[in-house]
HTML snippet that shows the backbone in 3Dmol.js (N, CA, C, O; Angstrom):
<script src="https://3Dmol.org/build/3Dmol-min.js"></script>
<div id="view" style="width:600px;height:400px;position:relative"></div>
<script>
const pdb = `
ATOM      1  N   UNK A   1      61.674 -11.058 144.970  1.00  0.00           N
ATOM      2  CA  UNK A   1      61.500 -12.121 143.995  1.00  0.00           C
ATOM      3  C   UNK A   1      62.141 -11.713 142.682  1.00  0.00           C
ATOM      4  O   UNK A   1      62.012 -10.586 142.203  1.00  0.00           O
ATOM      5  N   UNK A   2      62.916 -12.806 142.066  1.00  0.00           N
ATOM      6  CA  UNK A   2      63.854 -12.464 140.933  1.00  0.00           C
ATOM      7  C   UNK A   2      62.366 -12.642 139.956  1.00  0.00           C
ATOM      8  O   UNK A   2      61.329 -13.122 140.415  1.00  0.00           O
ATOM      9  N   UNK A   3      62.569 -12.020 138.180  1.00  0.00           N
ATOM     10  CA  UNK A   3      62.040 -12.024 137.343  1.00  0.00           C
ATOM     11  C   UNK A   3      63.002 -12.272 135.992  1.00  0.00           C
ATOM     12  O   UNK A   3      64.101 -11.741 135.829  1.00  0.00           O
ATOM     13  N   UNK A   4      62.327 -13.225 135.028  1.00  0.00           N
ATOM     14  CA  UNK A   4      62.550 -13.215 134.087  1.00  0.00           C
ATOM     15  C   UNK A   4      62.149 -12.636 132.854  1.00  0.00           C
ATOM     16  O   UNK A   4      61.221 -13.086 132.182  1.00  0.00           O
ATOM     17  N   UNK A   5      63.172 -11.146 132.391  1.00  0.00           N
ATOM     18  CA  UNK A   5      62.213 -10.466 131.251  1.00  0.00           C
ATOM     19  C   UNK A   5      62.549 -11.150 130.313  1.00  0.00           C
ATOM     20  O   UNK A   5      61.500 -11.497 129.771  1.00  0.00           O
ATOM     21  N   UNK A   6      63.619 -11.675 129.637  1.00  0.00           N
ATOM     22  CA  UNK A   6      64.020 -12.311 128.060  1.00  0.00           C
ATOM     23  C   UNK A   6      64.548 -13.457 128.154  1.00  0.00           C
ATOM     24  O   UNK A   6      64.864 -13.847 129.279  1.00  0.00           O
ATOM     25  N   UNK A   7      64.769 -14.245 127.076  1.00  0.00           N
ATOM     26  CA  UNK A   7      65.283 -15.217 127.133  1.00  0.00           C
ATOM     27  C   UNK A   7      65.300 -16.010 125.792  1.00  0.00           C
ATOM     28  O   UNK A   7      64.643 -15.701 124.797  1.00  0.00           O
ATOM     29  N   UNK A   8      66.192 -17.139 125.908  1.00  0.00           N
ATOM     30  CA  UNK A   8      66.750 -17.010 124.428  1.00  0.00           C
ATOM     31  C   UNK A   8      67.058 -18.409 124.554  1.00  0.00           C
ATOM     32  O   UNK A   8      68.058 -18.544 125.260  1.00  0.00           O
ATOM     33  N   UNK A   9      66.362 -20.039 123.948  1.00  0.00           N
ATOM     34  CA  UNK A   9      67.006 -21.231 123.955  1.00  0.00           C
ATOM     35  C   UNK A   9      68.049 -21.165 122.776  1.00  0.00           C
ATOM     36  O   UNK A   9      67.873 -20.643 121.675  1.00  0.00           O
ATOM     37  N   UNK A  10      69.453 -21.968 123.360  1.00  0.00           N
ATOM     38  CA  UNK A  10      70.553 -22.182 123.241  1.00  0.00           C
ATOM     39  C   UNK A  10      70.639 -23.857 122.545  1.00  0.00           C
ATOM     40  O   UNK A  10      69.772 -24.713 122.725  1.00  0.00           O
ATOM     41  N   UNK A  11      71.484 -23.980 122.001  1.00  0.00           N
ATOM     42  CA  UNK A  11      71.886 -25.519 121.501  1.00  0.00           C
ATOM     43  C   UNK A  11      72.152 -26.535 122.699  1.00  0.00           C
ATOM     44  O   UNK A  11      72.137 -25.884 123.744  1.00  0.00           O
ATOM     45  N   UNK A  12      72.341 -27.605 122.893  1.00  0.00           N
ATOM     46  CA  UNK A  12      72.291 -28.374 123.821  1.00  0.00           C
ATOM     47  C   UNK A  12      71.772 -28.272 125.224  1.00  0.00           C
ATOM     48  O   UNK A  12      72.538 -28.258 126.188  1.00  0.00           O
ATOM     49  N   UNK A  13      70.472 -28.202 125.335  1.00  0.00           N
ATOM     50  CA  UNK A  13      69.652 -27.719 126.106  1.00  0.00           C
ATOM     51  C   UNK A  13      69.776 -26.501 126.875  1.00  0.00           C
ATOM     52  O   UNK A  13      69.289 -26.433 128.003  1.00  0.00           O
ATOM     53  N   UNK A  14      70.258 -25.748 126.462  1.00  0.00           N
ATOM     54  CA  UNK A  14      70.809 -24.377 127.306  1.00  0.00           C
ATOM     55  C   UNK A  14      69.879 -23.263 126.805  1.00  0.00           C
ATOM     56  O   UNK A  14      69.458 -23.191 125.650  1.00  0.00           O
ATOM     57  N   UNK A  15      69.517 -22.126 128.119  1.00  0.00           N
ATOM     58  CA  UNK A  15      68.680 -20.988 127.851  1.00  0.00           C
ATOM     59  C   UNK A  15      69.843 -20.154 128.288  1.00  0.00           C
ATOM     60  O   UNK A  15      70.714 -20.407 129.120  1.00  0.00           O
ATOM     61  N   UNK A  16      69.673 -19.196 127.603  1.00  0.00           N
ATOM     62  CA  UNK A  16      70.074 -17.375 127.714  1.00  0.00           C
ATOM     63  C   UNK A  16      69.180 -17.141 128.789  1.00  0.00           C
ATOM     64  O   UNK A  16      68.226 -17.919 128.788  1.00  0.00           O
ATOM     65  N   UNK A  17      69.195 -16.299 129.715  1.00  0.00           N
ATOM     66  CA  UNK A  17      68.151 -15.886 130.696  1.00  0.00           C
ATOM     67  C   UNK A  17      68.366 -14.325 131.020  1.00  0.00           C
ATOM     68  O   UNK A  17      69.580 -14.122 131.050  1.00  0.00           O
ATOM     69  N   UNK A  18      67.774 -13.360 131.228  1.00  0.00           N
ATOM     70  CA  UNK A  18      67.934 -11.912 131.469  1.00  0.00           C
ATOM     71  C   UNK A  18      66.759 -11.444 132.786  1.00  0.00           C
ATOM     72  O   UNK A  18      65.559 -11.179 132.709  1.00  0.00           O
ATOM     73  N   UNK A  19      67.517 -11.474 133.743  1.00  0.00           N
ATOM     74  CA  UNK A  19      66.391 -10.954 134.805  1.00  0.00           C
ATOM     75  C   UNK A  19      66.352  -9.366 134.923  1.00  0.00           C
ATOM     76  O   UNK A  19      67.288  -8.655 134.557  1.00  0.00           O
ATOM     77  N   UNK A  20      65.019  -8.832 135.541  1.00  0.00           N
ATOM     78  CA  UNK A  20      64.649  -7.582 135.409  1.00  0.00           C
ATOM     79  C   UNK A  20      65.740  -6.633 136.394  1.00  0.00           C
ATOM     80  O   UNK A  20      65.667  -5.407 136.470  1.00  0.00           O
ATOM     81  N   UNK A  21      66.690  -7.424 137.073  1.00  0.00           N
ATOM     82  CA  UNK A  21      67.531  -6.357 137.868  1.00  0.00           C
ATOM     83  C   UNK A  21      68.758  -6.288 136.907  1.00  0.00           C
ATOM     84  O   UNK A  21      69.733  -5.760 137.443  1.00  0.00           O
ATOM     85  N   UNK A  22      68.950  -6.688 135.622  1.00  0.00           N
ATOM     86  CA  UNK A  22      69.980  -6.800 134.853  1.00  0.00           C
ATOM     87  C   UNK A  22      70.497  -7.839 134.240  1.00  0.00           C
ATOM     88  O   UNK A  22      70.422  -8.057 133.030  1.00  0.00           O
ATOM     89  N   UNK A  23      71.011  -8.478 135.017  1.00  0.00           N
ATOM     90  CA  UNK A  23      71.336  -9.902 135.037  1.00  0.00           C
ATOM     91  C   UNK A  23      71.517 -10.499 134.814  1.00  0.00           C
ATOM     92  O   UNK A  23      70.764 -11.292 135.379  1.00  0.00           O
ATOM     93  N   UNK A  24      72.697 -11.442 133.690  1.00  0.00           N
ATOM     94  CA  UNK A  24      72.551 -12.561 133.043  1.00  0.00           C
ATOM     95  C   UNK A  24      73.031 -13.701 133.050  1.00  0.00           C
ATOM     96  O   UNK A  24      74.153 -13.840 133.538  1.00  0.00           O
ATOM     97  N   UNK A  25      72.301 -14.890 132.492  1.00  0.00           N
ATOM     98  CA  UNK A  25      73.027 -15.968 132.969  1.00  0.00           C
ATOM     99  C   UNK A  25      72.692 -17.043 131.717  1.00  0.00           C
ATOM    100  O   UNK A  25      71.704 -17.017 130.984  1.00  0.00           O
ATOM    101  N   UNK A  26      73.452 -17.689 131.702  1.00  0.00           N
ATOM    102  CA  UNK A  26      73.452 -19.032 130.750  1.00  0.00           C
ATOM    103  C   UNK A  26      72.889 -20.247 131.491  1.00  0.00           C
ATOM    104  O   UNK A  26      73.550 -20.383 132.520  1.00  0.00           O
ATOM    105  N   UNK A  27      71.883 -21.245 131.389  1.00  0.00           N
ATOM    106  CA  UNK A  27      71.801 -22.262 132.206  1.00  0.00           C
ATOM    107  C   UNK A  27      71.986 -23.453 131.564  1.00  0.00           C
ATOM    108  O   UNK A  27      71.816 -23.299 130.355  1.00  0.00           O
ATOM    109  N   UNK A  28      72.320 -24.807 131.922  1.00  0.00           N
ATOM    110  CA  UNK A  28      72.350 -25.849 131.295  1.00  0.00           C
ATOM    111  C   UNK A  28      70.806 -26.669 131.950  1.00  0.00           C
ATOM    112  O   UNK A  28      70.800 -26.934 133.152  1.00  0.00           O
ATOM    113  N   UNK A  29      69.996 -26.904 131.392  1.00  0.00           N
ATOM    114  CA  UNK A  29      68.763 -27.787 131.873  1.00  0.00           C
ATOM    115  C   UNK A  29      68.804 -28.864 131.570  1.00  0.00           C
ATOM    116  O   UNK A  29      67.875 -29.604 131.894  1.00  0.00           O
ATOM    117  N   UNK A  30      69.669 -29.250 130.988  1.00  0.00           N
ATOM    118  CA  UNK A  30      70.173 -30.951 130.387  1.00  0.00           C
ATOM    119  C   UNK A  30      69.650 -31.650 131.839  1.00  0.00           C
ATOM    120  O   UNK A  30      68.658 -32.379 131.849  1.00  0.00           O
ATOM    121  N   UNK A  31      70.295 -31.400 132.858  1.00  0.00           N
ATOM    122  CA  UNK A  31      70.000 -32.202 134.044  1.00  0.00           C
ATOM    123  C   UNK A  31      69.321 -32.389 134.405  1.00  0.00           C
ATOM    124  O   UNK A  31      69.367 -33.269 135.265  1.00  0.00           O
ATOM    125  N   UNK A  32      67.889 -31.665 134.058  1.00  0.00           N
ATOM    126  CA  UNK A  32      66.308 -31.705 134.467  1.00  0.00           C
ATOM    127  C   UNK A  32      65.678 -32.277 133.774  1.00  0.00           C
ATOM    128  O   UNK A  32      64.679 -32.797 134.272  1.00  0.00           O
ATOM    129  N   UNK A  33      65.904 -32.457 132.430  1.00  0.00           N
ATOM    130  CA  UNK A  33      64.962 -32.962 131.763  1.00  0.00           C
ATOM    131  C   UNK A  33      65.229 -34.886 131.899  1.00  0.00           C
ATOM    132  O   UNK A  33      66.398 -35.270 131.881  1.00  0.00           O
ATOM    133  N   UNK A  34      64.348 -35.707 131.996  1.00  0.00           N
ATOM    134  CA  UNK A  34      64.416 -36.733 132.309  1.00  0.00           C
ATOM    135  C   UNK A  34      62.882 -37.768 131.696  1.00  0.00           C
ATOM    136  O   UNK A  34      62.707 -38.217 130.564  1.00  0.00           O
ATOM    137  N   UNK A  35      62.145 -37.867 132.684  1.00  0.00           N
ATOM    138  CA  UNK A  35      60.899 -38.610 132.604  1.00  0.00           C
ATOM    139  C   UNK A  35      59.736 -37.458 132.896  1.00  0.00           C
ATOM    140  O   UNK A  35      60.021 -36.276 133.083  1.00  0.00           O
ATOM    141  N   UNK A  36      58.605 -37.897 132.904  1.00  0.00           N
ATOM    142  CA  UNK A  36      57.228 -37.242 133.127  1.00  0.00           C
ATOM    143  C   UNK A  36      57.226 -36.151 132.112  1.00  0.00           C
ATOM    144  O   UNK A  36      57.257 -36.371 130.901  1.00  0.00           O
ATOM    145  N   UNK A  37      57.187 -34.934 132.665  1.00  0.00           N
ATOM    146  CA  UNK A  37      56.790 -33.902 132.137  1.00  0.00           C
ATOM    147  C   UNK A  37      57.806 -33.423 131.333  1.00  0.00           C
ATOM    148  O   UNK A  37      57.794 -32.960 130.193  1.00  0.00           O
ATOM    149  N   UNK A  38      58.843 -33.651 132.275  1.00  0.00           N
ATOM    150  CA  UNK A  38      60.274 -33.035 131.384  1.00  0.00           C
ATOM    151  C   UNK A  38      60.560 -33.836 129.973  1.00  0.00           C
ATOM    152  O   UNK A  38      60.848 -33.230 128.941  1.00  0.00           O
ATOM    153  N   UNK A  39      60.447 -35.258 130.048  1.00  0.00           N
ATOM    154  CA  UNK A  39      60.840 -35.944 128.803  1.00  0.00           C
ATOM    155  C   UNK A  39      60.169 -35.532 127.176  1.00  0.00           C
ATOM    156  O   UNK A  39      60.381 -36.136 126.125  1.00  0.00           O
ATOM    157  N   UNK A  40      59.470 -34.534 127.355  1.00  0.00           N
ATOM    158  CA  UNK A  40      59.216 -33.878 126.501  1.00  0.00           C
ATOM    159  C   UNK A  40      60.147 -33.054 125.851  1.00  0.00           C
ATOM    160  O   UNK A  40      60.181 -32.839 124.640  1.00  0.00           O
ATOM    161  N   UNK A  41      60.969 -32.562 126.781  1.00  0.00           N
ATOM    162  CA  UNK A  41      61.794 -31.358 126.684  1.00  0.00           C
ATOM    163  C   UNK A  41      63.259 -32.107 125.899  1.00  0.00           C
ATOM    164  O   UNK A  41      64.053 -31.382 125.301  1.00  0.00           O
ATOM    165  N   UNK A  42      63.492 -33.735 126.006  1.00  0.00           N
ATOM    166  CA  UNK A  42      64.209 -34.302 124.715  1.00  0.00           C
ATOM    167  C   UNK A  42      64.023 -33.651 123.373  1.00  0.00           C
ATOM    168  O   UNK A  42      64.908 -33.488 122.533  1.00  0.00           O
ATOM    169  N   UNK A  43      62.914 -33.340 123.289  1.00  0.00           N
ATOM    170  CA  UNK A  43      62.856 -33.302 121.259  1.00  0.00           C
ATOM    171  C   UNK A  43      63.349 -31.648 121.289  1.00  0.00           C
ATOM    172  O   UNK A  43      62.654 -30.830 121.891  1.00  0.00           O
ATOM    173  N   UNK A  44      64.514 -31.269 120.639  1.00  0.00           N
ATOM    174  CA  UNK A  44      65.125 -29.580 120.760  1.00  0.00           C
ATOM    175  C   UNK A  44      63.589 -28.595 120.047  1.00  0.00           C
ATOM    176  O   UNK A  44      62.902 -27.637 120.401  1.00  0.00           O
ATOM    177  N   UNK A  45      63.635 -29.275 119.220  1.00  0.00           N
ATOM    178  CA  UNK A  45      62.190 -28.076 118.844  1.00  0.00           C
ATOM    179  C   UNK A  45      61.453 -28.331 119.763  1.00  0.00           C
ATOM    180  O   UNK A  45      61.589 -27.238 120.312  1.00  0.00           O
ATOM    181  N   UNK A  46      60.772 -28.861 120.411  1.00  0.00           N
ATOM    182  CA  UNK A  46      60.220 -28.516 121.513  1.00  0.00           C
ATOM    183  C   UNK A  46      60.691 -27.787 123.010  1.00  0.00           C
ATOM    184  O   UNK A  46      59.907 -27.326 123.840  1.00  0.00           O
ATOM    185  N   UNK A  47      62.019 -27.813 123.102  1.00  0.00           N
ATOM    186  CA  UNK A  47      62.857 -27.379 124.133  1.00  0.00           C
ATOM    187  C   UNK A  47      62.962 -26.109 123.579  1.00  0.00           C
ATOM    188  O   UNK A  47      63.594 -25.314 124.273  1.00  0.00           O
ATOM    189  N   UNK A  48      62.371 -25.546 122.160  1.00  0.00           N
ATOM    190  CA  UNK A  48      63.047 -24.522 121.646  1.00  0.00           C
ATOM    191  C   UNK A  48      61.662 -23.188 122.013  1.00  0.00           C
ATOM    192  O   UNK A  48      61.745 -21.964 121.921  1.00  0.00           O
ATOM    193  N   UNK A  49      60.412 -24.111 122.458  1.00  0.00           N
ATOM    194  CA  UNK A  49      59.009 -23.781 122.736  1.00  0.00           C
ATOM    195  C   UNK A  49      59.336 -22.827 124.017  1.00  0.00           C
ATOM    196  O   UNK A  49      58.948 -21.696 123.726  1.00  0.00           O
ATOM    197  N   UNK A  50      59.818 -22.849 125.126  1.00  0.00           N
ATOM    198  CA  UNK A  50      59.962 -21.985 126.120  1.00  0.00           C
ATOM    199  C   UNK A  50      59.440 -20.458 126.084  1.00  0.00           C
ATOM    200  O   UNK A  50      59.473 -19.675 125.135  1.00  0.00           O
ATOM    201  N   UNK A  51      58.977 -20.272 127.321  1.00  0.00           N
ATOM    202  CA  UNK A  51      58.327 -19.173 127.164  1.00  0.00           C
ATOM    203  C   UNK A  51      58.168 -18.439 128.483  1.00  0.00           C
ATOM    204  O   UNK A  51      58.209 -19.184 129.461  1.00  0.00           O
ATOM    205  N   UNK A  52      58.003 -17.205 128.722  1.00  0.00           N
ATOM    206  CA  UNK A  52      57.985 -16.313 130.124  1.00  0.00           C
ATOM    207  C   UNK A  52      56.306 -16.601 130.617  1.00  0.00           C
ATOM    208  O   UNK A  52      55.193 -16.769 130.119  1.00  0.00           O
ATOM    209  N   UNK A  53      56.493 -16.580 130.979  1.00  0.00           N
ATOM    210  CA  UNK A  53      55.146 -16.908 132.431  1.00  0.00           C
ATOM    211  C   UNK A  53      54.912 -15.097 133.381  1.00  0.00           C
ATOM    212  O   UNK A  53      55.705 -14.188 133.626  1.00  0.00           O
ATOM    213  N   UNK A  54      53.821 -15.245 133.585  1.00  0.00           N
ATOM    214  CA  UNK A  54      53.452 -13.919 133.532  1.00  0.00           C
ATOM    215  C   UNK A  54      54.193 -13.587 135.009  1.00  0.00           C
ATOM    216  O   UNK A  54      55.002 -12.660 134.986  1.00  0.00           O
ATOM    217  N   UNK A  55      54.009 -14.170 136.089  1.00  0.00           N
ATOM    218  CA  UNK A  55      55.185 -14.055 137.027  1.00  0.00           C
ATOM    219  C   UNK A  55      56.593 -14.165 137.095  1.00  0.00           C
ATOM    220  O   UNK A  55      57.183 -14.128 138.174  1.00  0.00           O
ATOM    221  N   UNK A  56      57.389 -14.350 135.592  1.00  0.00           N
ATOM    222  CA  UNK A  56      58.604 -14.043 135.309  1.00  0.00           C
ATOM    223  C   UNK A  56      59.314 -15.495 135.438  1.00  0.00           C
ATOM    224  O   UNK A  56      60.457 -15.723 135.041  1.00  0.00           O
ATOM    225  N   UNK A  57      58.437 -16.468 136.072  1.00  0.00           N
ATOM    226  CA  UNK A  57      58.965 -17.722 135.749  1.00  0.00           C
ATOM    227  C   UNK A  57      59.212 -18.346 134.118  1.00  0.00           C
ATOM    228  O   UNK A  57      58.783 -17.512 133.321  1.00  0.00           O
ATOM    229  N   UNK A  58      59.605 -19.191 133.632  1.00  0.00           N
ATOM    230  CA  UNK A  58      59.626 -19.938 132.624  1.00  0.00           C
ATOM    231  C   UNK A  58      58.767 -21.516 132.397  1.00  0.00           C
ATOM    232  O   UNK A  58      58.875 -22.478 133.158  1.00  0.00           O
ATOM    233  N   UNK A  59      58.093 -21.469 131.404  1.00  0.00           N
ATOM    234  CA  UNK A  59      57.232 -22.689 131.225  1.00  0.00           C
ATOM    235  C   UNK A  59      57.442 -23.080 129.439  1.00  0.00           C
ATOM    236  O   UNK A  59      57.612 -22.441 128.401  1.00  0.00           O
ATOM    237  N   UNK A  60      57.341 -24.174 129.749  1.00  0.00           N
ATOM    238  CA  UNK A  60      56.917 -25.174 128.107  1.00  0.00           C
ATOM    239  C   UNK A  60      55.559 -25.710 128.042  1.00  0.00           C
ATOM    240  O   UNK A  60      54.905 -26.160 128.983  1.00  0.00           O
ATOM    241  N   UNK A  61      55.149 -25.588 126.585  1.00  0.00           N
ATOM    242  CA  UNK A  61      53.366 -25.964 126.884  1.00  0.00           C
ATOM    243  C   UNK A  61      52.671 -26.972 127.567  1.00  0.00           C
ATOM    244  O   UNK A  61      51.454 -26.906 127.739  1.00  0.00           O
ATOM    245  N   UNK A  62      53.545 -28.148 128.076  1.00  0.00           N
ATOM    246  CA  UNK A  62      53.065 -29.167 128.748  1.00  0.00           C
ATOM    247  C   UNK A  62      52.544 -28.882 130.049  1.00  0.00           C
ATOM    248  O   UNK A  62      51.618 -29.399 130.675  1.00  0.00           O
ATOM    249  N   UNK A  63      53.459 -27.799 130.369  1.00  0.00           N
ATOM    250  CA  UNK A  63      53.162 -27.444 132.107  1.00  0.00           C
ATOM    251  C   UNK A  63      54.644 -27.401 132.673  1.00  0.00           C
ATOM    252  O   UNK A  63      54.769 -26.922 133.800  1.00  0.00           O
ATOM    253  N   UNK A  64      55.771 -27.844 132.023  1.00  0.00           N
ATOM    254  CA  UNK A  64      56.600 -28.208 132.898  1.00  0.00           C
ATOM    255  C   UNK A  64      57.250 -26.725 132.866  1.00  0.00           C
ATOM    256  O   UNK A  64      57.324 -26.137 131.787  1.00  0.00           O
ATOM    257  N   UNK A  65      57.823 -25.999 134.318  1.00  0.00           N
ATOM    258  CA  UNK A  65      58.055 -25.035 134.430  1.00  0.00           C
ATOM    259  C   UNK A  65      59.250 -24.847 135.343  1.00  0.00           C
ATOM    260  O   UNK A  65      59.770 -25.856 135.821  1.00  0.00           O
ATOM    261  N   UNK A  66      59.903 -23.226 135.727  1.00  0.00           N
ATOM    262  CA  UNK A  66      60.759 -23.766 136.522  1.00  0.00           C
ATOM    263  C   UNK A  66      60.685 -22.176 137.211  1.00  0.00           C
ATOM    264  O   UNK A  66      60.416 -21.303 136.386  1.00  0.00           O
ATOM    265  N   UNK A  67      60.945 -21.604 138.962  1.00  0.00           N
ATOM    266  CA  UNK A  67      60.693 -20.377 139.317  1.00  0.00           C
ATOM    267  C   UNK A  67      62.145 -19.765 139.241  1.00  0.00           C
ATOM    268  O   UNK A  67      63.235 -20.289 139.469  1.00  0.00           O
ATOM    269  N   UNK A  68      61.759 -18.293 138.787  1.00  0.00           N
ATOM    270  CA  UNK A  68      63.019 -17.603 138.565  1.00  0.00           C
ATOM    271  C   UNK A  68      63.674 -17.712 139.597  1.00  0.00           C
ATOM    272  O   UNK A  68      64.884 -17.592 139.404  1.00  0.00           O
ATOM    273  N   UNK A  69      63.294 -17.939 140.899  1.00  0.00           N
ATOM    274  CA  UNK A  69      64.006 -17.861 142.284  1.00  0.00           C
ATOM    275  C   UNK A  69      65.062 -18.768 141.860  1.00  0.00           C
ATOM    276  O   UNK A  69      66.205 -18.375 141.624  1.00  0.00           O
ATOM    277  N   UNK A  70      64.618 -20.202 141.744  1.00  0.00           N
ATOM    278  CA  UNK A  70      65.484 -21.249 141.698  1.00  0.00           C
ATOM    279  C   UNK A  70      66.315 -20.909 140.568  1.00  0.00           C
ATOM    280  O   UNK A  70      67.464 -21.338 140.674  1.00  0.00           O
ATOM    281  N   UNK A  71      66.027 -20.169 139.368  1.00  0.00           N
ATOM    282  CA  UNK A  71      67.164 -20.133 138.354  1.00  0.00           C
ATOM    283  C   UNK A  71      67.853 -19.399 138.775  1.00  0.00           C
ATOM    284  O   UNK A  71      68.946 -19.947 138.628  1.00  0.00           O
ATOM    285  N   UNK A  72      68.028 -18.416 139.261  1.00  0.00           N
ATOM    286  CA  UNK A  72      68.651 -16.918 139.659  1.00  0.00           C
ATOM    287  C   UNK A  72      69.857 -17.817 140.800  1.00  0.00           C
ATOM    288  O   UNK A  72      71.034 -18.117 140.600  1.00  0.00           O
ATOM    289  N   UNK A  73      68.985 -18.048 141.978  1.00  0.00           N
ATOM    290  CA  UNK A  73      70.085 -18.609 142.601  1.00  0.00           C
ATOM    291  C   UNK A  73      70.472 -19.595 143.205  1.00  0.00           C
ATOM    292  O   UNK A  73      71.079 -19.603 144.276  1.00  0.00           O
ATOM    293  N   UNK A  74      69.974 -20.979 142.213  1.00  0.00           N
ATOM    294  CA  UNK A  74      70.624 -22.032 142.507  1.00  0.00           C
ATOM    295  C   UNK A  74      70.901 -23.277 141.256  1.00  0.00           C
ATOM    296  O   UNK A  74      71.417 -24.395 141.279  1.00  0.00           O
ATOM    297  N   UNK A  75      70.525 -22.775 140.627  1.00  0.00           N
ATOM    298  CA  UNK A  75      70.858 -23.273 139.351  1.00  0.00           C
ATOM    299  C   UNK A  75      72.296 -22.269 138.306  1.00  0.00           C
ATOM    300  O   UNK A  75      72.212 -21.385 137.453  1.00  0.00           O
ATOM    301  N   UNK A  76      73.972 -23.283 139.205  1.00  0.00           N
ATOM    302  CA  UNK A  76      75.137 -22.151 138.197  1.00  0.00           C
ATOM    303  C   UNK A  76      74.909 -21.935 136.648  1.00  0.00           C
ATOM    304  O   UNK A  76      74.328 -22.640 135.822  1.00  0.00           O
ATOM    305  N   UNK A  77      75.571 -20.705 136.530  1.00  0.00           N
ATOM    306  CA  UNK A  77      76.003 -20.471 135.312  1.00  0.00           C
ATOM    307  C   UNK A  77      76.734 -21.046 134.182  1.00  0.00           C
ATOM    308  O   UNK A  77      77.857 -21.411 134.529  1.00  0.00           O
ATOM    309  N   UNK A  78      76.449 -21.266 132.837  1.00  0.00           N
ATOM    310  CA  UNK A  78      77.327 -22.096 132.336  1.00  0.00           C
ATOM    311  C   UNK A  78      77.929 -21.415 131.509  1.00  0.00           C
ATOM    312  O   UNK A  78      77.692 -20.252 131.837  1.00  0.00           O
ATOM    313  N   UNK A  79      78.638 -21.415 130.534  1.00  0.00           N
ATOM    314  CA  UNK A  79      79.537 -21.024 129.098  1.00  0.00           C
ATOM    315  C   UNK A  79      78.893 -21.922 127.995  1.00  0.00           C
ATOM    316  O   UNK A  79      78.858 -23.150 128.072  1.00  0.00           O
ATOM    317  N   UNK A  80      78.361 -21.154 126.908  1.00  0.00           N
ATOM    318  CA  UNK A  80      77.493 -22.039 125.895  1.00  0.00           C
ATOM    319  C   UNK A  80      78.797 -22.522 124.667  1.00  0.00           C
ATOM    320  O   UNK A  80      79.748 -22.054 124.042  1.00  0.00           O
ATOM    321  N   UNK A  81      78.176 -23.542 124.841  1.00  0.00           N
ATOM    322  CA  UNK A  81      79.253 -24.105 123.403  1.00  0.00           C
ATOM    323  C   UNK A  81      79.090 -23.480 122.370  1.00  0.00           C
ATOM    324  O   UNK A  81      78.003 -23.218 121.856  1.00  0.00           O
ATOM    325  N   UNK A  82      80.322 -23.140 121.915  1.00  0.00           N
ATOM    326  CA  UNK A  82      80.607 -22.719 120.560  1.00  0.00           C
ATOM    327  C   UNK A  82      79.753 -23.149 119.345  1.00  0.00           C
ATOM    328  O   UNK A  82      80.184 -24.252 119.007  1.00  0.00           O
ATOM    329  N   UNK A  83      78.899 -22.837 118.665  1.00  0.00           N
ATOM    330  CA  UNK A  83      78.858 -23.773 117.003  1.00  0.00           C
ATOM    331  C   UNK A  83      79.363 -23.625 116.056  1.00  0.00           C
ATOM    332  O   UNK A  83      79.154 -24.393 115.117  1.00  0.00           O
TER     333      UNK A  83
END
`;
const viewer = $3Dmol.createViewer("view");
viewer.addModel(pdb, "pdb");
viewer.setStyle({}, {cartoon: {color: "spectrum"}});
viewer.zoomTo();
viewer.render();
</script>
């Protein structure tokens, strides 16, 4: 099971991510966030709330969460825009 030790929200919905075997990756979550739980994750200060979960997953205070498995390896890598 992959783990998430650090992590770092990015400008246009994007996280920095650092898993415990090294690892790094840029993600875009733009595509997830939508209705229910996620539509929270519209307002950037709140997208900016993210946080490690004691099993190395990632969560926002609503509940909405996501498992390192799925970030690690199936959610690609992106290149963060410049500011």
């Amino acid at each position: 099971m992959h783990k998430i030790i650090a992590l770092e929200p990015l400008p246009d919905y994007m996280l920095r991510l650092v898993f415990a075997d090294g690892s790094e990756k840029i993600v875009d979550v733009s595509p997830f966030i939508g209705s229910g739980l996620s539509a929270a994750l519209k307002d950037e200060a709140y997208f900016r709330r993210v946080k490690i979960e004691s099993g190395g997953g990632i969560y926002w205070p609503n509940g909405y969460d996501f498992c390192p498995n799925y970030l690690y390896d199936e959610v690609p890598a992106v290149q963060a825009s410049p500011n």
